[in-house]
C-alpha positions as CSV (number, residue, x, y, z in Angstrom):
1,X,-11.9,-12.7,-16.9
2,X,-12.1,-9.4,-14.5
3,X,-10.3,-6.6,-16.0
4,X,-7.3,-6.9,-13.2
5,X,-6.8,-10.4,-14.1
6,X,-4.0,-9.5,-16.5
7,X,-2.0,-7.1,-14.6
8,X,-2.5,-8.0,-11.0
9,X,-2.8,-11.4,-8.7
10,X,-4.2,-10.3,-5.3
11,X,-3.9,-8.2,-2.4
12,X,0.0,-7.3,-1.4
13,X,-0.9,-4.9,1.7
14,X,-2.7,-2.6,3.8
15,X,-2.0,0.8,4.6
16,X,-2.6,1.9,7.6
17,X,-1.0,5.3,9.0
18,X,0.0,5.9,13.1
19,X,1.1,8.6,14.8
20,X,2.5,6.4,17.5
21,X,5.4,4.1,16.1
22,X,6.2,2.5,19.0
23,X,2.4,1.6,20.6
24,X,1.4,0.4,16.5
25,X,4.6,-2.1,16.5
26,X,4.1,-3.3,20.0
27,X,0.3,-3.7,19.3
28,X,1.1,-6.0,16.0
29,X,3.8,-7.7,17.7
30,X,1.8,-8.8,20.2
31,X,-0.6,-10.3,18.1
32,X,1.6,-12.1,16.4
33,X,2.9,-10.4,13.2
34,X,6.7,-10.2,12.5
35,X,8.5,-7.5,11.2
36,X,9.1,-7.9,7.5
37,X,10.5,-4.8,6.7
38,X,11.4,-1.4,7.8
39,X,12.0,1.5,5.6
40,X,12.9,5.7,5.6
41,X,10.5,7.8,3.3
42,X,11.0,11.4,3.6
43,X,11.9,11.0,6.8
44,X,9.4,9.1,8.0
45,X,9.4,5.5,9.2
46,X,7.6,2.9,7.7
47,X,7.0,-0.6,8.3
48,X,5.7,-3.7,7.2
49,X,4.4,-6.3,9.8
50,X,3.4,-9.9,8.5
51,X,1.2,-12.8,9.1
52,X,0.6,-15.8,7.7
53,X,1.0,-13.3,4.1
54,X,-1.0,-10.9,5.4
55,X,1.0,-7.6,5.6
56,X,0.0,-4.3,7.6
57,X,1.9,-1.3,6.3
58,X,1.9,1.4,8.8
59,X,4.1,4.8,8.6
60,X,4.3,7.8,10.8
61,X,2.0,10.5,10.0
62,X,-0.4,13.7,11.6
63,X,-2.8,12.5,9.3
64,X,-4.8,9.6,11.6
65,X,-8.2,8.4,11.5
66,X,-9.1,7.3,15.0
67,X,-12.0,5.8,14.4
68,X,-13.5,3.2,12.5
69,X,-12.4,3.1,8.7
70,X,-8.9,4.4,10.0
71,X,-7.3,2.1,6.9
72,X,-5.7,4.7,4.4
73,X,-5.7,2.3,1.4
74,X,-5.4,-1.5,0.0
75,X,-2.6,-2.5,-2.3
76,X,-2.7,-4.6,-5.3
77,X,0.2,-7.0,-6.0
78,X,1.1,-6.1,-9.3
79,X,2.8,-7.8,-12.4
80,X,3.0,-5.3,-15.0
81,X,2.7,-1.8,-13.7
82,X,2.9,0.0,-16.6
83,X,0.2,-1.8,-18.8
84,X,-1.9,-1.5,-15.1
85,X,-1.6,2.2,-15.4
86,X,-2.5,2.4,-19.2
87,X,-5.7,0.0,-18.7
88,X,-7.1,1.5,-15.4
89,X,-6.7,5.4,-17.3
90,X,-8.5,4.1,-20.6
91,X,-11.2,2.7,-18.7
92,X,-11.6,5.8,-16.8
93,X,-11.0,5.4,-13.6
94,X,-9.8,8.4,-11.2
95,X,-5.8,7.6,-11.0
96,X,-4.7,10.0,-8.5
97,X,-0.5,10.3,-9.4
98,X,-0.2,11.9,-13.2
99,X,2.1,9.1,-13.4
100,X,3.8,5.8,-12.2
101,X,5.6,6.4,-8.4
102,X,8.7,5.1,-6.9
103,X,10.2,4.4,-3.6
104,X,13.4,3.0,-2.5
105,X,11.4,-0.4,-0.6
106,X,12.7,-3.4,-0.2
107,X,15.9,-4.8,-2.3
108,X,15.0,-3.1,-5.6
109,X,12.4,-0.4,-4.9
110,X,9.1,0.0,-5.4
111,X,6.8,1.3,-9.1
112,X,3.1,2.1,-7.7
113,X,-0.1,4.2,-8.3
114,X,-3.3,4.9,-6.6
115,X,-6.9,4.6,-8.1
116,X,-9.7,6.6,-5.9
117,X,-13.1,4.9,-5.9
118,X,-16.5,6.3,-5.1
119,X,-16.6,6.7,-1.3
120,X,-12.7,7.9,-1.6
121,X,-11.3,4.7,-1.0
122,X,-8.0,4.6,-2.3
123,X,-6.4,1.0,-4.2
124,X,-3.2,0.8,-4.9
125,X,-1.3,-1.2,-7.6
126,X,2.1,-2.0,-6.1
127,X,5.0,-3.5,-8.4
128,X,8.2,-4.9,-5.9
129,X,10.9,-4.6,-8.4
């Protein structure tokens, strides 16, 4: 059994910033992903195009990569968040928040935090509440 087998069951998303709203929707559309969900942070828009369950997360930000590799992170469907957290710290690996985040996503929010890996790759364990 892998050591995420307990507290996660596959991917739920990838992140992937834009610092053109309009051209990023269009271009996803037209492929053929639907709009799943669409959400304020800080300001900021973000949303969340699906297809066939797999789901782009893109959010406005001056912080693009316009080249290869461009994909800010990959979540983690998570069950239990909190024992996530507690197993990924004991076994040393680089958790980038001092502590569990939350956003106001979908129905009932969002619990989530960010592991960095060795090329500074960034996986994310994502609880929908």
């Amino acid at each position: 059994m892998a050591l995420i087998d307990t507290f996660a069951t596959g991917l739920q998303h990838i992140g992937i910033p834009t610092s053109n709203m309009a051209a990023t929707s269009d271009f996803w559309a037209k492929l053929g992903f639907s709009l799943k969900g669409e959400f304020n942070n800080d300001g900021s828009l973000v949303r969340f195009f699906e297809f066939h369950g797999l789901v782009i997360e893109t959010w406005e930000s001056a912080e693009v990569n316009p080249h290869a590799g461009a994909i800010n992170h990959i979540s983690l469907n998570a069950t239990d968040i909190e024992n996530a957290f507690k197993t990924l710290k004991a076994h040393g690996f680089e958790i980038i928040e001092d502590q569990i985040q939350e956003l106001p996503f979908w129905d009932n929010g969002i619990r989530y935090f960010n592991v960095l890996g060795p090329n500074g790759e960034i996986v994310e364990f994502c609880k929908i509440n």
